[in-house]
mmJSON file of the N, C-alpha and C atoms, coordinates in Angstrom:
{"data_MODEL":{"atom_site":{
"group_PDB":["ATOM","ATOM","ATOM","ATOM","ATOM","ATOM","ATOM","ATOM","ATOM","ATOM","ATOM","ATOM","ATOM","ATOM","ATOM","ATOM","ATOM","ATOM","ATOM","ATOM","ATOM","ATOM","ATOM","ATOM","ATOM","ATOM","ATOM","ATOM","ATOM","ATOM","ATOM","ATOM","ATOM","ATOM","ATOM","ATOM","ATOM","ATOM","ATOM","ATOM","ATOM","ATOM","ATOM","ATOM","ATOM","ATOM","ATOM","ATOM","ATOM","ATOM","ATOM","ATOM","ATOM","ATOM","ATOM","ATOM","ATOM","ATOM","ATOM","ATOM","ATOM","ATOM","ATOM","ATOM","ATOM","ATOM","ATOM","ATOM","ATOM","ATOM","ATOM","ATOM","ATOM","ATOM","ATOM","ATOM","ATOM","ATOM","ATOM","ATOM","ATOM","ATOM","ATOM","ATOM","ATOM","ATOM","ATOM","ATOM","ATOM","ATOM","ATOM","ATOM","ATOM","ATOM","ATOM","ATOM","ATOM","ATOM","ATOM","ATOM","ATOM","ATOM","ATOM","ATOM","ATOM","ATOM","ATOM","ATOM","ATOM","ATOM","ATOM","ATOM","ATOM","ATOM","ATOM","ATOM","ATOM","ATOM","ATOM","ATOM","ATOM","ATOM","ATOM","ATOM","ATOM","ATOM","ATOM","ATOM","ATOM","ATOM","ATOM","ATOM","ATOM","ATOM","ATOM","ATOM","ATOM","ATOM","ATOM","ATOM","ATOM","ATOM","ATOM","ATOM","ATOM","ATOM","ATOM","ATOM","ATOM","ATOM","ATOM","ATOM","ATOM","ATOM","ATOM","ATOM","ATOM","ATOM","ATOM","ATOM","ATOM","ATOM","ATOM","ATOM","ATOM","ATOM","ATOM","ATOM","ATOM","ATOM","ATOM","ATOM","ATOM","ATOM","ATOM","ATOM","ATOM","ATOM","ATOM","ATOM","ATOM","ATOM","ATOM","ATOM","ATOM","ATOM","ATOM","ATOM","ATOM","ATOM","ATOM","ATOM","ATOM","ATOM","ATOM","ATOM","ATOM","ATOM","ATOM","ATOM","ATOM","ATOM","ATOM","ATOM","ATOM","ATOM","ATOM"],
"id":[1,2,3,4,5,6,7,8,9,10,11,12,13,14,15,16,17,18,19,20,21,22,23,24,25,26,27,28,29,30,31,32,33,34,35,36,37,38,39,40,41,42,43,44,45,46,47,48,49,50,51,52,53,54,55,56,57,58,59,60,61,62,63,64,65,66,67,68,69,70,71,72,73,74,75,76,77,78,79,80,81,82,83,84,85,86,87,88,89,90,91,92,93,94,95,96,97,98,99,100,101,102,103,104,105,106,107,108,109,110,111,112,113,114,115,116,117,118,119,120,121,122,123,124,125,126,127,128,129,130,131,132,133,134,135,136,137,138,139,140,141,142,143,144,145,146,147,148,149,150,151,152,153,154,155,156,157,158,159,160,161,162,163,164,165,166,167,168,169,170,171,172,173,174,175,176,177,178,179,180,181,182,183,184,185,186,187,188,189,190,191,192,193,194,195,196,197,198,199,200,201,202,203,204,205,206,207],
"type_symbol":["N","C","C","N","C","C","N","C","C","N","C","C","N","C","C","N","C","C","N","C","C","N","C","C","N","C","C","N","C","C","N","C","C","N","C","C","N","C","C","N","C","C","N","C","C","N","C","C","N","C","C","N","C","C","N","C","C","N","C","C","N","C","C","N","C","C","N","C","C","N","C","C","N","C","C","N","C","C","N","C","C","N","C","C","N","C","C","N","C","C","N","C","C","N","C","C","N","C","C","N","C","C","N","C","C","N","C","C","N","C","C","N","C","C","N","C","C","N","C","C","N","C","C","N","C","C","N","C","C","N","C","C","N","C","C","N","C","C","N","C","C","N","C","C","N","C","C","N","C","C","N","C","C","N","C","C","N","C","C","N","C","C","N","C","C","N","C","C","N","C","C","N","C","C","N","C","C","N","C","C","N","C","C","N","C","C","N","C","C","N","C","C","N","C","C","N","C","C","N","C","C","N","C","C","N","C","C"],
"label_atom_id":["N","CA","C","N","CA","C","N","CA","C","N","CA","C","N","CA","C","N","CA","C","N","CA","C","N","CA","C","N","CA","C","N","CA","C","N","CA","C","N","CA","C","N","CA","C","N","CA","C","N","CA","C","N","CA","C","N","CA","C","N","CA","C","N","CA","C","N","CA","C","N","CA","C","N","CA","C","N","CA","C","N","CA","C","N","CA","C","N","CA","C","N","CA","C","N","CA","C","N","CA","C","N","CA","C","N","CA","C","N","CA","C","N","CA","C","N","CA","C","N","CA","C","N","CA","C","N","CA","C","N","CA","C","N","CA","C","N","CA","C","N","CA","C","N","CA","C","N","CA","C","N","CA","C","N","CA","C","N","CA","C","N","CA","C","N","CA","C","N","CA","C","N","CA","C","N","CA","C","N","CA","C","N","CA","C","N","CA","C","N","CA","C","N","CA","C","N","CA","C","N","CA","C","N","CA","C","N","CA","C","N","CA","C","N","CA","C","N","CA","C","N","CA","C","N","CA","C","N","CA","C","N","CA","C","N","CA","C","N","CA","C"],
"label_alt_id":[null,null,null,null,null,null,null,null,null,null,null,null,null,null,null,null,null,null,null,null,null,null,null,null,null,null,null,null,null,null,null,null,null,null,null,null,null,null,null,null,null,null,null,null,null,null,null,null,null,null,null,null,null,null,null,null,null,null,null,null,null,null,null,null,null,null,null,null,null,null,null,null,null,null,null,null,null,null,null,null,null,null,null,null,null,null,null,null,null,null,null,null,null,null,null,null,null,null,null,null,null,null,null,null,null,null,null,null,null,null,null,null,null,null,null,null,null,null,null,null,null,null,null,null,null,null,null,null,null,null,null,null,null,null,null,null,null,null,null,null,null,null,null,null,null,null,null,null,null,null,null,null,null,null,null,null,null,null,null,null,null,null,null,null,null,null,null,null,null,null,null,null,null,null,null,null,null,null,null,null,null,null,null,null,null,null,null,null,null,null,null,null,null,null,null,null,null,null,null,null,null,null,null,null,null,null,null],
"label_comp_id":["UNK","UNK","UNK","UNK","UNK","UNK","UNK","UNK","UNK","UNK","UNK","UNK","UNK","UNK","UNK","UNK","UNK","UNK","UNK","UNK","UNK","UNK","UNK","UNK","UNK","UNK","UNK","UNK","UNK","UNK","UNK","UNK","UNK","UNK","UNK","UNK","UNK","UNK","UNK","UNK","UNK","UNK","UNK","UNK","UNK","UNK","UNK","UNK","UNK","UNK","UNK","UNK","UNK","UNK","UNK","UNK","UNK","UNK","UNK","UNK","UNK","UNK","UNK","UNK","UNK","UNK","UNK","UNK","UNK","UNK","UNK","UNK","UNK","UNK","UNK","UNK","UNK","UNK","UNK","UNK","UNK","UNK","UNK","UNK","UNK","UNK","UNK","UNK","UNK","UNK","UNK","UNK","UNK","UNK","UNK","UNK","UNK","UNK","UNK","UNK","UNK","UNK","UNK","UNK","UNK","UNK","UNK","UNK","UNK","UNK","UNK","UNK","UNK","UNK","UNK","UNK","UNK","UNK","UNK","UNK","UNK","UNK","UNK","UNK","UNK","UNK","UNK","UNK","UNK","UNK","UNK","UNK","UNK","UNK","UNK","UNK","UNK","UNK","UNK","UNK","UNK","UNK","UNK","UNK","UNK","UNK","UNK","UNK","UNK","UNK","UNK","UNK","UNK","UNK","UNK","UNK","UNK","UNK","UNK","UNK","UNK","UNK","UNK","UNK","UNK","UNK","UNK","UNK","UNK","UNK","UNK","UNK","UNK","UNK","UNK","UNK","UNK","UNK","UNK","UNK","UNK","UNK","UNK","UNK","UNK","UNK","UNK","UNK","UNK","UNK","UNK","UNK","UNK","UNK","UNK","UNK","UNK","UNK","UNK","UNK","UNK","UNK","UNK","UNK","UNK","UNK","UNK"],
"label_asym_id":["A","A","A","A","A","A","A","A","A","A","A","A","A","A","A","A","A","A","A","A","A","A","A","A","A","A","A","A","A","A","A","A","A","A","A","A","A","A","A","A","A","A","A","A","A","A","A","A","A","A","A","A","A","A","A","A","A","A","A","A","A","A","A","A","A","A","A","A","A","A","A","A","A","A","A","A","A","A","A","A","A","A","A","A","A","A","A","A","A","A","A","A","A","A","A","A","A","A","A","A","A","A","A","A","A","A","A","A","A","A","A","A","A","A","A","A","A","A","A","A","A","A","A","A","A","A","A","A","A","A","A","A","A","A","A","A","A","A","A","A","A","A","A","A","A","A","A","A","A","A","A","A","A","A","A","A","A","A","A","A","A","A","A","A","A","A","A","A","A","A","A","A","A","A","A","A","A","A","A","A","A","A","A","A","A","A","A","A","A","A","A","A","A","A","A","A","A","A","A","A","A","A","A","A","A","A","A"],
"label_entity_id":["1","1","1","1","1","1","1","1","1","1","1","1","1","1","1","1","1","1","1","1","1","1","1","1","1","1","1","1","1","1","1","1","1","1","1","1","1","1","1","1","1","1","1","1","1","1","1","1","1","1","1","1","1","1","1","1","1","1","1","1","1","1","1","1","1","1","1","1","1","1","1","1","1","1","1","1","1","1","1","1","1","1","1","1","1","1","1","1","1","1","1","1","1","1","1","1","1","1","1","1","1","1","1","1","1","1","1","1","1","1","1","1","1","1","1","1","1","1","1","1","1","1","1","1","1","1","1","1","1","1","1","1","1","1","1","1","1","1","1","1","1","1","1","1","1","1","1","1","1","1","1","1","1","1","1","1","1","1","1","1","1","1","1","1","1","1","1","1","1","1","1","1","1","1","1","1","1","1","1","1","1","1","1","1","1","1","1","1","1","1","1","1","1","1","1","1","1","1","1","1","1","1","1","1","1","1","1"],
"label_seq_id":[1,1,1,2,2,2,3,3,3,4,4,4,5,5,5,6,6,6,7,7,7,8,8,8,9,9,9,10,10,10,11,11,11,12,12,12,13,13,13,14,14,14,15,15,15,16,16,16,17,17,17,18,18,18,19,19,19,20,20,20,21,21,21,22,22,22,23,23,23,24,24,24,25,25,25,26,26,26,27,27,27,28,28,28,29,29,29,30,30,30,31,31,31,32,32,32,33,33,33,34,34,34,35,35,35,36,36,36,37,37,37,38,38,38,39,39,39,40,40,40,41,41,41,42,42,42,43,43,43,44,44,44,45,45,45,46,46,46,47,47,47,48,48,48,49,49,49,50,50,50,51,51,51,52,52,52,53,53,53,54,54,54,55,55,55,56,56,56,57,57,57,58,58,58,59,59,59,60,60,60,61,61,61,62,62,62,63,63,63,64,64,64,65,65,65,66,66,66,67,67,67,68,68,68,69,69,69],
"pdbx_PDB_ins_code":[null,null,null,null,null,null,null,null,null,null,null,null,null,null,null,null,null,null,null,null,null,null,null,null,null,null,null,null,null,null,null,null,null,null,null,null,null,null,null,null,null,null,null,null,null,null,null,null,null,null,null,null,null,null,null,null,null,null,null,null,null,null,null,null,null,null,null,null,null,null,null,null,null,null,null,null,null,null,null,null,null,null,null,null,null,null,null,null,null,null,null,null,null,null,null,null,null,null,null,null,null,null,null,null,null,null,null,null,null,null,null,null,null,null,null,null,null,null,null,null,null,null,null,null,null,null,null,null,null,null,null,null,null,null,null,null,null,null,null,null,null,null,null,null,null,null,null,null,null,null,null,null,null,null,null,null,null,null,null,null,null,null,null,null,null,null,null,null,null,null,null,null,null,null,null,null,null,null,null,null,null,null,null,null,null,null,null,null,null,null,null,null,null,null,null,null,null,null,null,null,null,null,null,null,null,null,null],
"Cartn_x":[0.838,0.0,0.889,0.478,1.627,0.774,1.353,0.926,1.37,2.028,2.658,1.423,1.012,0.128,-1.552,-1.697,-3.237,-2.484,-1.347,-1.313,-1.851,-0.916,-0.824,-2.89,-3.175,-4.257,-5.506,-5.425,-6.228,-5.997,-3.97,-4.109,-4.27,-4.13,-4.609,-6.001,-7.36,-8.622,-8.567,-7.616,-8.065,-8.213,-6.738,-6.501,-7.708,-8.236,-9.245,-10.971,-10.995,-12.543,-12.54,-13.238,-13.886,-14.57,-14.034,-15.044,-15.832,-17.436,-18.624,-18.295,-17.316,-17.789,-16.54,-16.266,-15.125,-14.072,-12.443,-11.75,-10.503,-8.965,-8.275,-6.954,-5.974,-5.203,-4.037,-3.58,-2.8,-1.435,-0.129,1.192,1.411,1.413,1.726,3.215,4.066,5.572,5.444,5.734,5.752,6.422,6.111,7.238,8.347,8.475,9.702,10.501,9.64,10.62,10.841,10.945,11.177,10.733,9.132,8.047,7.898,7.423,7.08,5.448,5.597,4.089,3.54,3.821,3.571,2.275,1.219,-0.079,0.072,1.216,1.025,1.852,1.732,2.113,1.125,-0.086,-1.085,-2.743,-3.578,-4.388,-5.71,-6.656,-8.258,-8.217,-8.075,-8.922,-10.122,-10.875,-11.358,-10.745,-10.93,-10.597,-10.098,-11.087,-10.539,-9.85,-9.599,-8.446,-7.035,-7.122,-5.784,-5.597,-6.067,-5.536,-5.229,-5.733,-5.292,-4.055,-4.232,-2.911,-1.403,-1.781,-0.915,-0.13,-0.827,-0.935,0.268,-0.304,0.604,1.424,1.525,2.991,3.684,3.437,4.449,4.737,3.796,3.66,4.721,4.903,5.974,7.309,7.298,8.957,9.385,8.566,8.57,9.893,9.261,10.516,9.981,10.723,9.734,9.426,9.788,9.177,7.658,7.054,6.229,5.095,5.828,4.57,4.435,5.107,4.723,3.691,3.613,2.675,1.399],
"Cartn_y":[-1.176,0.0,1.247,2.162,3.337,4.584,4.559,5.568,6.961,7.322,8.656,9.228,8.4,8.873,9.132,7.928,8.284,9.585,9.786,10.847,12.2,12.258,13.342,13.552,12.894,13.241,13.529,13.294,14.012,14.822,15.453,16.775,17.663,17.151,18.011,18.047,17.418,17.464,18.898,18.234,19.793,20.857,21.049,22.423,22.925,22.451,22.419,22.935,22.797,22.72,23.721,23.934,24.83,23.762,23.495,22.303,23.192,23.749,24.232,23.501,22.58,21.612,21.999,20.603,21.09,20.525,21.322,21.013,20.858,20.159,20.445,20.99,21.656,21.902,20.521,20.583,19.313,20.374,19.88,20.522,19.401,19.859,18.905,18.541,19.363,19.215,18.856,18.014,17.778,18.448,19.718,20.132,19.533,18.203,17.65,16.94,17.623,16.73,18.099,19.455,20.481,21.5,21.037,22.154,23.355,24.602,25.601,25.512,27.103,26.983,27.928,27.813,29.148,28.681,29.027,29.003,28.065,28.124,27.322,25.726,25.549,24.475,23.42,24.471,23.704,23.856,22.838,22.647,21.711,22.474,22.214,20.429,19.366,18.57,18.16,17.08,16.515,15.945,15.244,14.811,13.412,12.448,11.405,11.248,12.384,12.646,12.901,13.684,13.986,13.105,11.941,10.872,9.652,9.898,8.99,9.371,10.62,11.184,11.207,11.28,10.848,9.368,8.746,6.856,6.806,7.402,7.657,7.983,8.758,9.734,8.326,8.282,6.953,5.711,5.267,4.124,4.678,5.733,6.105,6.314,7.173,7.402,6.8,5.471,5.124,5.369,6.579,6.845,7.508,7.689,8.276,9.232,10.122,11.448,11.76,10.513,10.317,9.771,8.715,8.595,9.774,10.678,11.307,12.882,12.794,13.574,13.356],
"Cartn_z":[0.0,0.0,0.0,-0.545,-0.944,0.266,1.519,2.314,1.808,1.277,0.982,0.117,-0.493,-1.748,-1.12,-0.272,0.624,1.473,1.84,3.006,2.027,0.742,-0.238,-1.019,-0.942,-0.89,0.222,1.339,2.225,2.118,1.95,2.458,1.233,-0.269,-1.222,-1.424,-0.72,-0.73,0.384,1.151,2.74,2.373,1.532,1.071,0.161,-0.736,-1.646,-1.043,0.519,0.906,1.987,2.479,4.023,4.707,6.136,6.917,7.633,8.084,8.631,10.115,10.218,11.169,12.571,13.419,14.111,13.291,13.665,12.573,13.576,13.192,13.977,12.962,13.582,12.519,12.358,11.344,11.073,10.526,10.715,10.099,8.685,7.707,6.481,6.891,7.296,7.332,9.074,9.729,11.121,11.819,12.903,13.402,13.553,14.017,14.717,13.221,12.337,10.851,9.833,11.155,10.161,9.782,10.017,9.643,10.196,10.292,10.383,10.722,11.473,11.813,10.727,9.675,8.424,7.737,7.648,7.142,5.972,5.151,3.97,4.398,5.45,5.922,7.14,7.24,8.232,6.886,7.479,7.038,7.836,7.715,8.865,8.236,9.466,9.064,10.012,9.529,10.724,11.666,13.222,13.888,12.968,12.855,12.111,11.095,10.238,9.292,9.78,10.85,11.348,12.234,12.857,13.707,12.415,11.314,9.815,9.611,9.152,8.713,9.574,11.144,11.896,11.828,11.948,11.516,10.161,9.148,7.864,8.027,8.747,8.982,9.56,10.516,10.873,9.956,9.678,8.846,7.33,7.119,5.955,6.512,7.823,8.381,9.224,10.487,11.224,11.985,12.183,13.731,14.849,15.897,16.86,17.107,16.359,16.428,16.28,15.103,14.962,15.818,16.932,17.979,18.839,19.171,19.603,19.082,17.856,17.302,17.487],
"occupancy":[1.0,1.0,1.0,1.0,1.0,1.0,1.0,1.0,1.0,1.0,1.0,1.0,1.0,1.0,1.0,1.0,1.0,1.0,1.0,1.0,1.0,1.0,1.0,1.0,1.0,1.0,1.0,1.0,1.0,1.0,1.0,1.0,1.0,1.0,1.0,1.0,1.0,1.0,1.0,1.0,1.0,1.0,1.0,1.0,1.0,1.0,1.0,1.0,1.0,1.0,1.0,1.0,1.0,1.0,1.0,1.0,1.0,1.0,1.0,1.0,1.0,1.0,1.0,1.0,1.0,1.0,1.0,1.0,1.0,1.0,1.0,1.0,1.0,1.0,1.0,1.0,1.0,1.0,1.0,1.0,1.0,1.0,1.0,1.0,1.0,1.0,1.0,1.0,1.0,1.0,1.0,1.0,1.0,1.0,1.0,1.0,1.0,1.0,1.0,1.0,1.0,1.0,1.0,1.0,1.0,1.0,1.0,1.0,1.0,1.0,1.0,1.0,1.0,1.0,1.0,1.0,1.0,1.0,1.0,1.0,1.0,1.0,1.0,1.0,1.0,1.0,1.0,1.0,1.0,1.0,1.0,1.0,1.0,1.0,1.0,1.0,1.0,1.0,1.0,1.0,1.0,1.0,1.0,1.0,1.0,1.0,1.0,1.0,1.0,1.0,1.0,1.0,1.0,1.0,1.0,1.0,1.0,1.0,1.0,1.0,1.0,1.0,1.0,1.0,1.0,1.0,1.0,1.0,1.0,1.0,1.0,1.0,1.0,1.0,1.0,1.0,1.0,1.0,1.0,1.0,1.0,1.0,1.0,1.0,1.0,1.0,1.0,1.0,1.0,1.0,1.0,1.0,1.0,1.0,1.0,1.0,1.0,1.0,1.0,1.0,1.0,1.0,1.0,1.0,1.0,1.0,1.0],
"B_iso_or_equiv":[0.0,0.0,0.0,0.0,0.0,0.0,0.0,0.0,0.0,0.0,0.0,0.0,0.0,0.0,0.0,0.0,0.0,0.0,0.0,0.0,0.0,0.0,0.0,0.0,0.0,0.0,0.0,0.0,0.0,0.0,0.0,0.0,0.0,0.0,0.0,0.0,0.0,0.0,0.0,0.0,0.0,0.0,0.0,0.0,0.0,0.0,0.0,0.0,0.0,0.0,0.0,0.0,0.0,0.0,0.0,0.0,0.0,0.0,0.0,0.0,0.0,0.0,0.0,0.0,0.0,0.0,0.0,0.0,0.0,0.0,0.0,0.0,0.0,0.0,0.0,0.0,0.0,0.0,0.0,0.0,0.0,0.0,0.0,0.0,0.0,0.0,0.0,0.0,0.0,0.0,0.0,0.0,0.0,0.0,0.0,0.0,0.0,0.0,0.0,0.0,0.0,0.0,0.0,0.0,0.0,0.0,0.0,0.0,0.0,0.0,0.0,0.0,0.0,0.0,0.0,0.0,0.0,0.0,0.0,0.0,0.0,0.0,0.0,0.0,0.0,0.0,0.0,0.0,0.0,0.0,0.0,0.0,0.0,0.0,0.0,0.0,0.0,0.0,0.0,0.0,0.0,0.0,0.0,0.0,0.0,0.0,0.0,0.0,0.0,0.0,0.0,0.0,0.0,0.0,0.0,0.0,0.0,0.0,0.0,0.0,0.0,0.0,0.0,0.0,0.0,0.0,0.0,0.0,0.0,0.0,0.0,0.0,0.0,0.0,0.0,0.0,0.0,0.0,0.0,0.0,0.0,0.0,0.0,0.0,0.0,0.0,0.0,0.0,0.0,0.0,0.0,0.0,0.0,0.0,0.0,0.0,0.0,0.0,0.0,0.0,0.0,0.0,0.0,0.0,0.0,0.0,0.0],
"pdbx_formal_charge":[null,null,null,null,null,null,null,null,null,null,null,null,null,null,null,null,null,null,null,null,null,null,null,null,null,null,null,null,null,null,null,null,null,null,null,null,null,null,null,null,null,null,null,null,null,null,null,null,null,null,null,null,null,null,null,null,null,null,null,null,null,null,null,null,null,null,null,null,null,null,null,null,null,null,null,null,null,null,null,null,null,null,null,null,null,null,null,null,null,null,null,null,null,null,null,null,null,null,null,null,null,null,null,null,null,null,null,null,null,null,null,null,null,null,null,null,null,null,null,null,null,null,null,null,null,null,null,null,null,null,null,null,null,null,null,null,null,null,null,null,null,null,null,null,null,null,null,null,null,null,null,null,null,null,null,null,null,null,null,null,null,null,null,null,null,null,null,null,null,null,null,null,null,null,null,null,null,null,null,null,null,null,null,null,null,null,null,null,null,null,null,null,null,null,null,null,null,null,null,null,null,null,null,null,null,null,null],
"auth_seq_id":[1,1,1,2,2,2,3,3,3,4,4,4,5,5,5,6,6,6,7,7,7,8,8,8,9,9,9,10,10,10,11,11,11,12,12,12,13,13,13,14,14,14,15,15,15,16,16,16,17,17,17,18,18,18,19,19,19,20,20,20,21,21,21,22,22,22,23,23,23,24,24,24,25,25,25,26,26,26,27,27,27,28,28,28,29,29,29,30,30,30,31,31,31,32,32,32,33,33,33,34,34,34,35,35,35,36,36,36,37,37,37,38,38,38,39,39,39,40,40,40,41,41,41,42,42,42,43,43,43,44,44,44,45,45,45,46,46,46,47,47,47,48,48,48,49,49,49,50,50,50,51,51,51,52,52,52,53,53,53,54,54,54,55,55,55,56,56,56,57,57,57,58,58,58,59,59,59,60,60,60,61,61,61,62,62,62,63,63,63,64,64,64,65,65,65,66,66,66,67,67,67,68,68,68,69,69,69],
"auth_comp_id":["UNK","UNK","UNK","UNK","UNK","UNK","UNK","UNK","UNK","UNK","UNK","UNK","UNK","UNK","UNK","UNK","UNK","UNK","UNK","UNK","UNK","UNK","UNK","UNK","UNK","UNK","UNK","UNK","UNK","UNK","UNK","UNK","UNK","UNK","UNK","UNK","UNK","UNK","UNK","UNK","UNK","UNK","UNK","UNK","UNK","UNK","UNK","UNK","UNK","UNK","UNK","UNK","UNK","UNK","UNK","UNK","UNK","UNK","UNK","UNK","UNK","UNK","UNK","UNK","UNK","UNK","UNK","UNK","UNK","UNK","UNK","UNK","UNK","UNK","UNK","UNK","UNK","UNK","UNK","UNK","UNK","UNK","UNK","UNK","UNK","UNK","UNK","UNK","UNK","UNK","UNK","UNK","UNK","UNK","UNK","UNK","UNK","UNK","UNK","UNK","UNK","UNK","UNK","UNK","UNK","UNK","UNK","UNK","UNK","UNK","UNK","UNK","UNK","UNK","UNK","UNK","UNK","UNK","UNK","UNK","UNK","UNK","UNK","UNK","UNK","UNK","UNK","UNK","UNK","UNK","UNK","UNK","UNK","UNK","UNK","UNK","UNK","UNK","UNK","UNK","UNK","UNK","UNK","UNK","UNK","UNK","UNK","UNK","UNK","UNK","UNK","UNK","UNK","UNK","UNK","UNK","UNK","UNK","UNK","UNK","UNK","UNK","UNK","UNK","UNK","UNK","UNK","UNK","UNK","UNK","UNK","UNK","UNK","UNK","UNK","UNK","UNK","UNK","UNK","UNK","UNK","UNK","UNK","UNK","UNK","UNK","UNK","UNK","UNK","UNK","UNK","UNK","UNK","UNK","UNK","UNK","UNK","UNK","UNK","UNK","UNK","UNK","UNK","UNK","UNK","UNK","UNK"],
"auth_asym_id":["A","A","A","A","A","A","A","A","A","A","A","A","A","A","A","A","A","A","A","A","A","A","A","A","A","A","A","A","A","A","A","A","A","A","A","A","A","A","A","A","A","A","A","A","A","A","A","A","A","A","A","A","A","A","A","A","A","A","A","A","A","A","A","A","A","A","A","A","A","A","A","A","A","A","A","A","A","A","A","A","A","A","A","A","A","A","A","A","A","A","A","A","A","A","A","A","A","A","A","A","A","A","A","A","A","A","A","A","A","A","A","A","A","A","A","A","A","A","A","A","A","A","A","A","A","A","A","A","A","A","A","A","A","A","A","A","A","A","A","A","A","A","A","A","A","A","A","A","A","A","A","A","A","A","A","A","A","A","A","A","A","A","A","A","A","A","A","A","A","A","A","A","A","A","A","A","A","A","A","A","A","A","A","A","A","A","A","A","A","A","A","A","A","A","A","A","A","A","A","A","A","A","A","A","A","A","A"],
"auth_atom_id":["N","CA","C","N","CA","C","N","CA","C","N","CA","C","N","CA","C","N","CA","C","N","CA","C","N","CA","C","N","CA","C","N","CA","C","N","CA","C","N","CA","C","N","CA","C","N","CA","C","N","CA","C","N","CA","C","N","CA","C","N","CA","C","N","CA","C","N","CA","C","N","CA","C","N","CA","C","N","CA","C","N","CA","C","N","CA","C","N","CA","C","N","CA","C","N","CA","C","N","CA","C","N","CA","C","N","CA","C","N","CA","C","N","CA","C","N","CA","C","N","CA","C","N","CA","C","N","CA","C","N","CA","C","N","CA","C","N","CA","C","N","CA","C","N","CA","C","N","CA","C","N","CA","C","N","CA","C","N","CA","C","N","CA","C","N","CA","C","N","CA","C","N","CA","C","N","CA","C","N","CA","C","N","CA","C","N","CA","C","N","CA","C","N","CA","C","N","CA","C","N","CA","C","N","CA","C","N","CA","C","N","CA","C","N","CA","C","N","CA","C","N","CA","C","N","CA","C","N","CA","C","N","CA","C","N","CA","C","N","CA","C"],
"pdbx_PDB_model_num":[1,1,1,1,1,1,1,1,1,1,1,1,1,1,1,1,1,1,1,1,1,1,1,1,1,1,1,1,1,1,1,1,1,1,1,1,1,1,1,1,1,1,1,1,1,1,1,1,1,1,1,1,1,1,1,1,1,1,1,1,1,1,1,1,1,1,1,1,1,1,1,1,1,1,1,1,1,1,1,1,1,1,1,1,1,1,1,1,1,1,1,1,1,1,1,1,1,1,1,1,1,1,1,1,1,1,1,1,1,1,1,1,1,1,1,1,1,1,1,1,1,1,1,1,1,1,1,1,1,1,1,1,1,1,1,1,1,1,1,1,1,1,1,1,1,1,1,1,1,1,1,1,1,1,1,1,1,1,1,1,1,1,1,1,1,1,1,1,1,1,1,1,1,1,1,1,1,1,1,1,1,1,1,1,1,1,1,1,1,1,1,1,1,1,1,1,1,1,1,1,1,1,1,1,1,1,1]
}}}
């Protein structure tokens, strides 16, 4: 299964929509792998998207920076 590619698309649907709903912010670039807190680097998901997308994140770099996100 190619996680990079399910990760790369939640977050190019995110960017794409407005959620009405509750949202949480997600870092595309992981702080602890680099990222910035710069607007073009976070994006609204749902709760269950960003505990997915977390999952991915590991499941592609598996290191521990990642459980702790």
């Amino acid at each position: 299964m190619n996680y990079k590619q399910l990760y790369d698309q939640i977050i190019d649907r995110a960017k794409k929509r407005i959620l009405a709903s509750y949202v949480e912010n997600h870092h595309i670039v992981p702080k602890s792998m680099g990222g910035s807190d710069s607007a073009s680097n976070i994006v609204k998901l749902t709760a269950k998207e960003h505990f997915v997308c977390h999952h991915l994140l590991w499941k592609i770099y598996r290191n521990k920076e990642m459980t702790k996100a």
